[in-house]
C-alpha positions as CSV (number, residue, x, y, z in Angstrom):
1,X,47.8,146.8,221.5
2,X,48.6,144.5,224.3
3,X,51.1,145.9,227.0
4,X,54.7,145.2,226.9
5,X,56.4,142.9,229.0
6,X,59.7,143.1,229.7
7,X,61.8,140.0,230.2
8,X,64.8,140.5,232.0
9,X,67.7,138.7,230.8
10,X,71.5,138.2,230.8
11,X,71.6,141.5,229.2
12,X,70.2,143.2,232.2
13,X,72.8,141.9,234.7
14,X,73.1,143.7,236.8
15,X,72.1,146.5,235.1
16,X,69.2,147.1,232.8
17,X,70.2,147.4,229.7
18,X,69.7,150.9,227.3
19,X,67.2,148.7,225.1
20,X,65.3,147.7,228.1
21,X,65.1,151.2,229.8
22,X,63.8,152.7,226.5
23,X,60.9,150.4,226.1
24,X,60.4,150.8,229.8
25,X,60.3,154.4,229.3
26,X,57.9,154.3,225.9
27,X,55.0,151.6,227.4
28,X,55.1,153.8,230.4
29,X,54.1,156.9,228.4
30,X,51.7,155.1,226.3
31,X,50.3,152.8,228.2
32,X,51.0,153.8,231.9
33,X,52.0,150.2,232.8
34,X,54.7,147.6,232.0
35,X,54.4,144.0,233.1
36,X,58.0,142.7,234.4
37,X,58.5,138.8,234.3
38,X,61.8,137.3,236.7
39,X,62.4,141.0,238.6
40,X,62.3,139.1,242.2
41,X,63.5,135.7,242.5
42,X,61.1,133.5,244.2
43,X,62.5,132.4,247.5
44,X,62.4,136.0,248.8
45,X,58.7,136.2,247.2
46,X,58.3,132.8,249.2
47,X,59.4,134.3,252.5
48,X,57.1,137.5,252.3
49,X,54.0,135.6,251.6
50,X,54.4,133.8,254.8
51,X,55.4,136.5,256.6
52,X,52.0,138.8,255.0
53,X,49.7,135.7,255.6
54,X,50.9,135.0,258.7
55,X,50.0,138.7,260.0
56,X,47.0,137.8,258.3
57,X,45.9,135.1,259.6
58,X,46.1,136.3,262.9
59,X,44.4,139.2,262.8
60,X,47.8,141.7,263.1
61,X,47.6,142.9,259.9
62,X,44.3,144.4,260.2
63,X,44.1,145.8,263.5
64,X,47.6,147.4,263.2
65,X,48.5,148.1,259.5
66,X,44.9,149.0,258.3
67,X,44.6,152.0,256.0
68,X,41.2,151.3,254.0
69,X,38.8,148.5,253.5
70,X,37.0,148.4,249.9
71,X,34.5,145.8,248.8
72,X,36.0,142.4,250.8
73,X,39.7,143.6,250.5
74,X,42.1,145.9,252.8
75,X,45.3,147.5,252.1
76,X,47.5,147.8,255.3
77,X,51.0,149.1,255.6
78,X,53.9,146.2,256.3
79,X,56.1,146.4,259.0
80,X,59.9,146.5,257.0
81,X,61.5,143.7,259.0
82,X,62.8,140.4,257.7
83,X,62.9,139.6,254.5
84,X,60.7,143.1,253.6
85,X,64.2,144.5,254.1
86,X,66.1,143.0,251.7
87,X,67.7,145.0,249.1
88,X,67.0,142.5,246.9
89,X,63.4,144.1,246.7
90,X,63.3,147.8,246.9
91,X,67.0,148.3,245.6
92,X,67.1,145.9,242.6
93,X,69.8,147.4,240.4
94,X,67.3,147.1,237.7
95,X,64.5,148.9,238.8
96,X,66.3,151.5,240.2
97,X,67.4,152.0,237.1
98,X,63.7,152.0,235.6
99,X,62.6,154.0,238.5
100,X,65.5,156.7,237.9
101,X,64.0,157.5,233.9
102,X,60.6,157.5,235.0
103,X,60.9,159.6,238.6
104,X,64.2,160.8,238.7
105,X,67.5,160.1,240.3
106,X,65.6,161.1,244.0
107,X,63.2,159.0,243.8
108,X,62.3,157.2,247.1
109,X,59.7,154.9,248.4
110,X,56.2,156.7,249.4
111,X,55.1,152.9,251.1
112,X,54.7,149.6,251.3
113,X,51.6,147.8,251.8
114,X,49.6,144.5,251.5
115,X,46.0,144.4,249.5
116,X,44.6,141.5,250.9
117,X,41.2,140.1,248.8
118,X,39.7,138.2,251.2
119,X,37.4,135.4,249.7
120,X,34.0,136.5,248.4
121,X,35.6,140.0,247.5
122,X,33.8,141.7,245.1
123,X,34.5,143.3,242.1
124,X,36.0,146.8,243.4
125,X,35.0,150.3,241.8
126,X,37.0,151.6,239.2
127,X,39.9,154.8,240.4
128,X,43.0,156.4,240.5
129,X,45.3,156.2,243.3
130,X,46.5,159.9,243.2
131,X,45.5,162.6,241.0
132,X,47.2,166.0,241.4
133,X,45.2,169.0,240.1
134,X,46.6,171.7,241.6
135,X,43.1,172.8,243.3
136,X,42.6,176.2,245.6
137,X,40.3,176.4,248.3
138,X,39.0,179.5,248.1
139,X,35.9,180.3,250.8
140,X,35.1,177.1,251.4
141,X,35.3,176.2,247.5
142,X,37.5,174.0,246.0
143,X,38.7,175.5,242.5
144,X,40.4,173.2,240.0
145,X,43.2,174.6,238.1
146,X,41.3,174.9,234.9
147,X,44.4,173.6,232.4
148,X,45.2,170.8,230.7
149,X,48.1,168.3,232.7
150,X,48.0,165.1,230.8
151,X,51.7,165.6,229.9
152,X,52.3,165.8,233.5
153,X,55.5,163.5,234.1
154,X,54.6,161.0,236.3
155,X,55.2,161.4,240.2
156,X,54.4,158.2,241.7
157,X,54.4,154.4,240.5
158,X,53.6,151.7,241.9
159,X,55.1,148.1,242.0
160,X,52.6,145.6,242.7
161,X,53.8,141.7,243.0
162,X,51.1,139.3,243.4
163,X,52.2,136.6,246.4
164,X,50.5,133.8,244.3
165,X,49.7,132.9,241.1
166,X,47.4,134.9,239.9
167,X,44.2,133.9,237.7
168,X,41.1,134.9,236.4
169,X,39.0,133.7,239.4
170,X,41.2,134.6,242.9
171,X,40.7,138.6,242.5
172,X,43.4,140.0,239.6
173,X,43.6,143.7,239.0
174,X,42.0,145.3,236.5
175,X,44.0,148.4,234.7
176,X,43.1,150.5,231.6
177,X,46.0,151.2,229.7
178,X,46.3,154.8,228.4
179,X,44.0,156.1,231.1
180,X,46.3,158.0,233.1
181,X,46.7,161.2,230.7
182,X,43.0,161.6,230.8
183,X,43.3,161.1,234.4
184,X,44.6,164.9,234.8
185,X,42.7,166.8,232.2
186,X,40.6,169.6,233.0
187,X,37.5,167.5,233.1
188,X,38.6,164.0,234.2
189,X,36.6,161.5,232.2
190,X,34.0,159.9,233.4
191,X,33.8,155.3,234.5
192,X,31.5,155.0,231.4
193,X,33.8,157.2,229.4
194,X,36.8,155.4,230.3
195,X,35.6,152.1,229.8
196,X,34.5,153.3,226.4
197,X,37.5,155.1,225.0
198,X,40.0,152.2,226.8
199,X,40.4,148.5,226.5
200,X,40.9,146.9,230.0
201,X,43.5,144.6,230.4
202,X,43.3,141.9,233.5
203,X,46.3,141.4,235.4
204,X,47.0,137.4,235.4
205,X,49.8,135.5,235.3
206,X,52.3,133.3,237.2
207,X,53.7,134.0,240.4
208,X,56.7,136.1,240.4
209,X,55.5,138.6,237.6
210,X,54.8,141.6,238.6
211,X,53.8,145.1,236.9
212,X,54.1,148.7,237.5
213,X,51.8,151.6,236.9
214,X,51.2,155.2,236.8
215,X,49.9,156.4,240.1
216,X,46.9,158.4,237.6
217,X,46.1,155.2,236.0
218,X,42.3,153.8,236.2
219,X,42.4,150.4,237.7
220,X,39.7,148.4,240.1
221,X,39.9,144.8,241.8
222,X,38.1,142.1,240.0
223,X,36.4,138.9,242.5
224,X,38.4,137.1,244.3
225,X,35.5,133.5,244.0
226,X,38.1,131.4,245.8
227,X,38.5,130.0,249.3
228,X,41.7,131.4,249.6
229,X,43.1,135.2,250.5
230,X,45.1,136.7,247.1
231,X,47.7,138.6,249.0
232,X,49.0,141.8,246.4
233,X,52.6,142.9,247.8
234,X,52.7,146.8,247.2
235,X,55.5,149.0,246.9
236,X,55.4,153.0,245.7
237,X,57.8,154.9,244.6
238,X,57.5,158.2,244.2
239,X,59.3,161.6,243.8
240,X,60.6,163.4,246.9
241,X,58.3,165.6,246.9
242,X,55.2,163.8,246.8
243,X,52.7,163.0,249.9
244,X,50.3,160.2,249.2
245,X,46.7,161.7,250.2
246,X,45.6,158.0,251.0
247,X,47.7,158.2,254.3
248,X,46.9,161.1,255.8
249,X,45.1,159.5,258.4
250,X,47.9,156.9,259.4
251,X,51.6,157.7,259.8
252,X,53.6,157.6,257.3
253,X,53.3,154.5,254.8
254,X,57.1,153.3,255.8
255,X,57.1,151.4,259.2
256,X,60.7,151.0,259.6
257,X,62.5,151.0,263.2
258,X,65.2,153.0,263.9
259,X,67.2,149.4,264.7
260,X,66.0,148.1,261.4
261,X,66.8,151.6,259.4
262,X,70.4,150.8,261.3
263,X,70.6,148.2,258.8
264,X,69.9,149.2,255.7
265,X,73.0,149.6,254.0
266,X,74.3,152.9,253.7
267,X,73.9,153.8,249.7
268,X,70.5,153.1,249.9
269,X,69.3,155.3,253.2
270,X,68.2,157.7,250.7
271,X,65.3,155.6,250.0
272,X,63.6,155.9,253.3
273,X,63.8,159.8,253.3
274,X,60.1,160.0,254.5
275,X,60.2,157.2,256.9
276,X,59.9,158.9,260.4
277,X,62.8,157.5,262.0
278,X,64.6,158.9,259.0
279,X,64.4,162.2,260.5
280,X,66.5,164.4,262.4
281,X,65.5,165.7,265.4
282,X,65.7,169.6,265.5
283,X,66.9,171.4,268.9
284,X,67.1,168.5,270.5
């Protein structure tokens, strides 16, 4: 069964509707992913590819966002100025709604990042983004909590919007529907087992779709056998709660001024509860 994309229409303005929220909710448990066509409008997409390929280009984004470099591509955290700021792109009425029935009225972002496939990129190895088992450390052991946690609501999504369009041969995502309960079982399943027991779906398609997935879901980067750079806009959401192991070596994944945090309206401060200059200073 292929996964569902939802088409946003007249009914889901400026809301999304009850229809849309419950099939949101359902491909999300089944699947672990829903495909959204016409959530951003394409002049904002417009002005945040230049803005990404311009830091590109010249080298910024690499030497001051980097957070990992896999097989010809890099993910680096995005400075929120300009049109990264807009509410138009991590407060769309819609998806707040979405996010709300999936993580909970709390929910904030966790980060926002650029995966940049550089040309030649090869195909990337299949993973999850982050699992939680629960482990102890225990003299120098790490012990995994022996139960079962596929029913494990999810705790982080994330929102990835490709800056072009986005085709077989420039380096499309790979994801696995289903995968992310088997993600936390007791045994997570082996790449062989998951490519066996799940049917890969690629992730191509004009620009301005974009598609959202479990944080436990398998996925991998296909090639990118073009000439240009496929630039993968990259927001997560996650529950308050949550800490994203892949940042624990860089600050935290929201790089947002106090000036420009100034300027996010009001009703949606709550968002940027983990960026640093969010926080309160304590006997100051």
């Amino acid at each position: 069964m292929a996964m569902k994309t939802v088409k946003f229409s007249k009914r889901d303005a400026p809301r999304a509707s009850a229809r849309t929220l419950k099939a949101v909710r359902a491909a999300m448990a089944r699947d672990g992913a829903v495909v959204f066509d016409g959530l951003f409008p394409l002049p904002l997409l417009k002005k945040i590819r230049r803005e990404v390929l311009r830091r590109h280009e010249s080298g910024e984004l690499r030497a001051r966002g980097l957070v990992r470099d896999i097989a010809g591509r890099y993910a680096a955290v995005l400075p929120l100025q300009g049109p990264l700021l807009s509410p138009r792109l991590y407060a769309d009425p819609r998806l707040a709604d979405c996010l709300s029935v999936l993580l909970g009225a709390d929910y904030c972002l966790g980060s926002v990042e650029a995966v940049v496939a550089r040309p030649g990129a090869v195909e990337q190895h299949q993973h999850i983004d982050g699992p939680i088992r629960f482990d102890r450390a225990l003299r120098g052991r790490r012990i995994p909590y022996s139960g079962d946690l596929s029913d494990l609501p999810p705790y982080a999504v994330t929102l990835a919007t490709p800056l072009c369009e986005q085709g077989p041969d420039n380096g499309p995502t790979a994801l696995w529907p289903g995968s992310h309960r088997a993600a936390l079982r007791a045994r997570p399943p082996s790449e062989a087992e998951v490519l066996r027991k799940f049917r890969g779906e690629v992730m191509t398609g004009p620009f301005g779709r974009s598609y959202l997935f479990d944080y436990r879901l398998f996925h991998g980067g296909l090639p990118n056998m073009t000439r240009e750079p496929r630039v993968l806009l990259v927001i997560v959401f996650v529950r308050p709660w949550f800490r994203d192991p892949n940042l624990a070596d860089v600050r935290p994944g929201l790089a947002i001024a106090p000036r420009a945090l100034a300027r996010v309206p009001e009703k949606h401060r709550h968002l940027f509860r983990l960026a640093p200059a969010a926080r309160r200073a304590l006997w100051a």
